[in-house]
C-alpha positions in Angstrom: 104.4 95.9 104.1 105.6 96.4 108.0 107.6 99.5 108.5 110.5 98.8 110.3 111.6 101.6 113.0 115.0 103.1 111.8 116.2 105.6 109.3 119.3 104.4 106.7 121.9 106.3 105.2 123.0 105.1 101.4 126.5 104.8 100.3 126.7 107.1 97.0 124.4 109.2 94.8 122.1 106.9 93.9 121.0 103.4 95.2 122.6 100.5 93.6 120.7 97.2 93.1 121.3 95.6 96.1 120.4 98.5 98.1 116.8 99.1 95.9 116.1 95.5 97.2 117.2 96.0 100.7 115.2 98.9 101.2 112.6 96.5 99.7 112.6 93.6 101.7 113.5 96.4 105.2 111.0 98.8 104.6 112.9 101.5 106.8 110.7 104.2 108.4 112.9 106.7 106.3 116.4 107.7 104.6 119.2 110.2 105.8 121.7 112.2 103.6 125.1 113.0 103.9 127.2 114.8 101.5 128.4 111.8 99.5 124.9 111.5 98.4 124.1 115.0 97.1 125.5 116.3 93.9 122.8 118.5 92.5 119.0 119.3 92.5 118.2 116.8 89.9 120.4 114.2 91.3 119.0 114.3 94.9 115.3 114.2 92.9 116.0 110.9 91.8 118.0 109.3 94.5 114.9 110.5 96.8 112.6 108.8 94.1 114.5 105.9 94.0 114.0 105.5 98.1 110.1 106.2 98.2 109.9 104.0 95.0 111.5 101.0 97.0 109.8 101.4 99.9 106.8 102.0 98.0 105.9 104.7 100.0 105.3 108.7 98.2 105.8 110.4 101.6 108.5 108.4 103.0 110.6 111.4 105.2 114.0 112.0 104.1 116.6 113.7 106.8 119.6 116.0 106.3 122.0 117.7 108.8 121.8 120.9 107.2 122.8 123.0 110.2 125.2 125.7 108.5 128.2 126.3 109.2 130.5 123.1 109.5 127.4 121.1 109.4 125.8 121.7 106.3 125.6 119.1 103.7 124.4 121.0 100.6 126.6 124.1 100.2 130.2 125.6 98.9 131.9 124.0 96.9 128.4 123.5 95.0 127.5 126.3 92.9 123.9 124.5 93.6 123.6 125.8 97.4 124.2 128.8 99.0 126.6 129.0 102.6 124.7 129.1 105.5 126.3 130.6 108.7 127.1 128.4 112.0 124.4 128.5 114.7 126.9 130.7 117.0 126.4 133.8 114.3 122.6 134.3 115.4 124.2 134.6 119.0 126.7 137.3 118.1 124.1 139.4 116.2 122.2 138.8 119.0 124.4 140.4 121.4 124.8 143.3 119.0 121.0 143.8 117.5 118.3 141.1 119.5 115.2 142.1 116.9 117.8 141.7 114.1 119.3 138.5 115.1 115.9 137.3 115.4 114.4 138.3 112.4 117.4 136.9 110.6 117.5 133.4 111.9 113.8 133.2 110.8 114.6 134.5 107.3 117.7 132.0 106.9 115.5 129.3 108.1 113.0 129.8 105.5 115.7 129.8 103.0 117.0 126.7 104.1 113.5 125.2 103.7 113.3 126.1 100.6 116.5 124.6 99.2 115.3 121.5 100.8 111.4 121.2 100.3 112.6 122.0 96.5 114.5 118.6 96.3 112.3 116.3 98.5 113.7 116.4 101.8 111.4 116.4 104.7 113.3 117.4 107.8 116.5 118.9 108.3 118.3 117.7 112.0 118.1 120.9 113.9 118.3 123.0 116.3 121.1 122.3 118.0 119.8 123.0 121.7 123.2 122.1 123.9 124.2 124.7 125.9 128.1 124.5 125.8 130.4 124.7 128.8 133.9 126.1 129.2 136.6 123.3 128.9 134.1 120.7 126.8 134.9 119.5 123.9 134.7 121.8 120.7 132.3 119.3 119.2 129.4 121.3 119.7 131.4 124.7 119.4 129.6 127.0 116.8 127.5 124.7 116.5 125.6 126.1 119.5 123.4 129.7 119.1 124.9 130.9 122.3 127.1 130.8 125.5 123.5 132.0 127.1 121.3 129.3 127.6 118.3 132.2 127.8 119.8 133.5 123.9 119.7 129.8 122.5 116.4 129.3 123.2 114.9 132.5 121.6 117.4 132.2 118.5 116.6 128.5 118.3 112.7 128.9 118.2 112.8 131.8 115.4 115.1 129.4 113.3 112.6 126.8 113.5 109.6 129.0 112.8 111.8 129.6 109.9 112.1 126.4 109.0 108.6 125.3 109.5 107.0 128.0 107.6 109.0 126.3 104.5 107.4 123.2 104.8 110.7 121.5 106.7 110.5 119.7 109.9 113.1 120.2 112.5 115.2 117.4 114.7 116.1 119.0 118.1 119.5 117.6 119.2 121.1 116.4 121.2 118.6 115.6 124.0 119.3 116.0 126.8 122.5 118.1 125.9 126.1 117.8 124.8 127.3 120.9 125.7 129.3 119.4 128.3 130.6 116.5 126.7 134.7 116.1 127.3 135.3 114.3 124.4 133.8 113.8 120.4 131.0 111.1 120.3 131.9 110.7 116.8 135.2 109.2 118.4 134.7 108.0 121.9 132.3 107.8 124.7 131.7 111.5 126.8 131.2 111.5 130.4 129.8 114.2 132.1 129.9 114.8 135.9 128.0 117.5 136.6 125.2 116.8 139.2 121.8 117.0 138.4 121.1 120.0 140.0 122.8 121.3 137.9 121.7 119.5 134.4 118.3 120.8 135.3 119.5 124.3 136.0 121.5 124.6 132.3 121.2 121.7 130.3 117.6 120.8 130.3 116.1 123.6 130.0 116.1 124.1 125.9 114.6 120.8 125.7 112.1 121.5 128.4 111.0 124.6 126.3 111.1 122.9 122.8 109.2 119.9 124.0 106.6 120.5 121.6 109.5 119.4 118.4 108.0 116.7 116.8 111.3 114.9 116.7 114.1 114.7 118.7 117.8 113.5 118.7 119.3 111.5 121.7 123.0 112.2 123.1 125.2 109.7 123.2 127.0 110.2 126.2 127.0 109.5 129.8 126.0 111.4 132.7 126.9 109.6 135.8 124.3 111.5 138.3 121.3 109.9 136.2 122.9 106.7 134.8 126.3 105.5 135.6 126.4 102.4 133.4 124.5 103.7 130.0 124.7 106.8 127.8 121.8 108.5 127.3 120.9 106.5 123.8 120.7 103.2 125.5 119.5 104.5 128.9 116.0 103.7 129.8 116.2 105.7 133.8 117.1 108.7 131.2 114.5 108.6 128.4 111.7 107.2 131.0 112.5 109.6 133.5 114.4 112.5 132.2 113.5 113.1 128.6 109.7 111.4 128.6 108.8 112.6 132.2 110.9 115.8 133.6 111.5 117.5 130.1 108.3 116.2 129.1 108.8 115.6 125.4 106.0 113.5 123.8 107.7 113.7 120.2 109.0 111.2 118.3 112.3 109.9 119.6 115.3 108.3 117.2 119.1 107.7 118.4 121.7 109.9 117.5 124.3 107.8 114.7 124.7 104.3 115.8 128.2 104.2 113.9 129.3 106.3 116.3 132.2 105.2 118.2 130.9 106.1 121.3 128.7 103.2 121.5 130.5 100.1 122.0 129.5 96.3 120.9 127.5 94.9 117.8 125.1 96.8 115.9 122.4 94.3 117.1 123.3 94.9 120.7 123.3 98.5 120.2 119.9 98.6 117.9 118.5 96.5 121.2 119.8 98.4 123.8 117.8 101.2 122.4 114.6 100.3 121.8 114.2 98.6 125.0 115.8 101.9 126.7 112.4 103.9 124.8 113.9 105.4 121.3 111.3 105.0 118.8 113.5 105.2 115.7 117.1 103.7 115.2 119.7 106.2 112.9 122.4 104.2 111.0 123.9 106.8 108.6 127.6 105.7 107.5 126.1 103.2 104.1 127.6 99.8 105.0 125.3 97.5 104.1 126.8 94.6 106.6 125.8 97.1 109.3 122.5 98.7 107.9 121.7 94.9 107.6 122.3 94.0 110.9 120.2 97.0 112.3 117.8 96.4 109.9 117.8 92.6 111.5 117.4 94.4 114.9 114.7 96.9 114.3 111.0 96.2 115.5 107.9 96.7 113.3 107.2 100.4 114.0 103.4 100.1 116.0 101.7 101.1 119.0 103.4 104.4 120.6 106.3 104.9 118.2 103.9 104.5 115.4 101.1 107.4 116.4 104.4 109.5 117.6 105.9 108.9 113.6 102.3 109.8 112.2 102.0 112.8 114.5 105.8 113.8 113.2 104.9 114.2 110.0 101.3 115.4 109.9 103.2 118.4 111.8 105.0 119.5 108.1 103.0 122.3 106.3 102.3 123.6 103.2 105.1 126.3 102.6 104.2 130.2 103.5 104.7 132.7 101.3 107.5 135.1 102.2 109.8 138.6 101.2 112.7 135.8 99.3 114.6 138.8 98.3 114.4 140.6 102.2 115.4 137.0 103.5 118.6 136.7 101.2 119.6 140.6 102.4 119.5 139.1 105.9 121.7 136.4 104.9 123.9 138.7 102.9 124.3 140.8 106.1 125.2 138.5 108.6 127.6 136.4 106.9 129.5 139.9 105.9 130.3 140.8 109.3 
C-alpha cells in the first residue's frame, strides 16, 4: 500500500478501533508521541506495535520530543524515566568546564537513546539549533544550549553523537531558527524583522553546520526580509532558497505541528501550502481525528525526492554502541546537582 507523506499523533495510550483502521486505509509515513500516550515501557511496546501492525510496516519510525528539560515527554512524575536537564545546562557547564560539558551532553544523549531504542522509538526531535535573542519570546528559552551561537553548535553535535551512538535519530529544529521569534508559535504567528544580513550572520549558521541531519524541523514563523507573505513552513522562496540552497540541507524535511495556531486556515489548505512550498513530510500531532483526516485527505503519496530523502533518513539509524552506562549516569548525576 502507498505511503502517504505525514506523521500522526494518536489521542490516548493505545489506538482505538477507528484509529487501527485509519492508520489502515492512510498508511502515514510514521507516528509521534506526546505524553498522553506514554504510561510505561510495556505500554508504549504495544501502542508502537499496534501502529507498525496497522500500517503493516515493522520499521515504521516513531518520533518523540524528548528534549529534557520542559520538553521531555518520558520523565518525572514516572518512576519509569529518569529527568533529563534543559538544553541551556550543557551551556552553563560549558562556560564553567568546555571538555566536561562536552563529554556530558554525549553521555546524556546516549542515555536518552537508550530509554528510547528500548521501547521502539526511532527518533527523538532534537537538537534544538535556534540561537535566542534578547527580548524574544521565552519559547525557545532553555530550550536553547547557549546564548553563543559558536557554544550551541559544539554542545549540539556531541548531544547528537550521543544520541546516534544509541541507535536514535535526531530531528534538528527549528529550521531556519526561532530564536528570534516575538511571540509562541504554539499560540500565534512570530514575525521577525531582522535583515538578512543578519539571519545569515546568527541564525543560519547551526543549520548550515548540521546540514548533514537526516531530518529536519521547519519554523513556523515569518521573516519579512526573505518572505513577507508566508512563514517559513509554507514558504517555498525559504525552503528553495534558504534551507535547500544557502544552508544546503539535503535531509529529509517535515513541518513543524500543523495544529499550531500560528498557521491560519483549514488543515487542507495548510497540508497544501506545504508540500507545494518543498516539505517532504506533514506533522499533525494533537489526535483529532477530524483533523488527522483531513491532512491525511491532503497528503501526497510519498515518491520521487521525498521518498529517497525518507529511505536515506532511516538507513542513517545504527546498531547501538557499547558504552561506560554507569560513567554516563555519574555525568548526569553531576550536572543536574549543580
Amino acid at each position: 500500500m502507498t505511503i502517504r507523506s505525514f506523521i500522526s499523533g494518536c489521542a490516548t495510550l493505545s489506538l482505538s478501533q477507528d484509529e487501527v483502521q485509519f492508520f489502515k486505509k492512510t498508511n502515514p509515513w510514521g507516528l509521534i508521541l506526546f505524553k498522553r500516550n506514554c504510561e510505561s515501557p510495556d505500554q508504549i511496546r504495544n501502542l508502537t506495535a499496534q501502529f507498525r501492525g496497522a500500517v503493516g510496516r515493522k520499521d515504521a519510525p516513531i518520533f518523540i520530543d524528548q528534549e529534557g528539560g520542559r520538553v521531555q515527554r518520558l520523565g518525572p512524575p514516572s518512576n519509569y524515566w529518569r529527568k533529563y536537564p534543559a538544553a541551556m545546562e550543557y551551556g552553563k557547564q560549558y562556560d564553567r568546564c568546555p571538555t566536561l560539558a562536552l563529554k556530558t551532553a554525549r553521555s546524556v544523549g546516549r542515555l536518552m537513546a537508550d530509554d528510547l531504542a528500548e521501547i521502539g522509538i526511532t527518533a527523538s526531535c532534537l537538537p534544538v539549533l535556534d540561537v535566542p535573542q534578547p527580548g524574544a519570546h521565552d519559547v525557545i528559552g532553555n530550550r536553547a544550549y547557549s546564548m553563543r551561537l559558536d557554544h550551541i553548535m559544539i554542545l549540539s553535535r556531541a548531544h547528537t553523537v550521543g544520541l546516534m551512538e544509541g541507535g536514535v535519530l535526531p530531528v534538528m529544529k527549528h529550521i531556519p531558527g526561532h530564536g528570534r521569534a516575538d511571540v509562541d508559535s504554539h499560540h500565534n504567528l512570530p514575525v521577525v524583522k531582522a535583515p538578512r544580513i543578519e539571519l545569515e550572520r546568527v541564525d543560519f549558521l547551526p543549520f548550515v553546520g548540521f546540514a548533514d541531519c537526516p531530518m529536519a524541523m521547519t519554523a513556523h514563523v515569518i521573516y519579512e526580509a526573505l518572505d513577507k507573505e508566508f512563514p517559513a513552513t509554507l514558504s517555498r522562496k525559504i525552503i528553495k532558497n534558504v534551507v535547500r540552497k544557502l544552508i544546503g540541507f539535503e535531509g529529509l524535511l517535515m513541518t513543524d505541528d500543523l495544529s499550531m495556531k500560528a498557521l491560519q486556515g483549514t488543515f487542507t489548505e495548510k497540508a497544501n501550502l506545504a508540500l507545494a512550498a518543498g516539505c517532504d513530510m506533514l506533522l499533525h500531532c494533537n489526535g483529532v481525528m477530524s483533523e488527522m483526516e483531513e491532512v491525511a485527505d491532503a497528503a501526497i503519496p510519498l515518491a520521487g525526492k521525498a521518498m529517497r530523502r525518507a529511505k536515506q533518513a532511516l538507513k542513517a539509524k545504527r546498531k547501538p554502541l557499547p558504552y561506560d552506562k554507569k560513567q554516563a549516569l555519574n555525568d548526569l548525576e553531576a550536572i543536574l546537582s549543580v
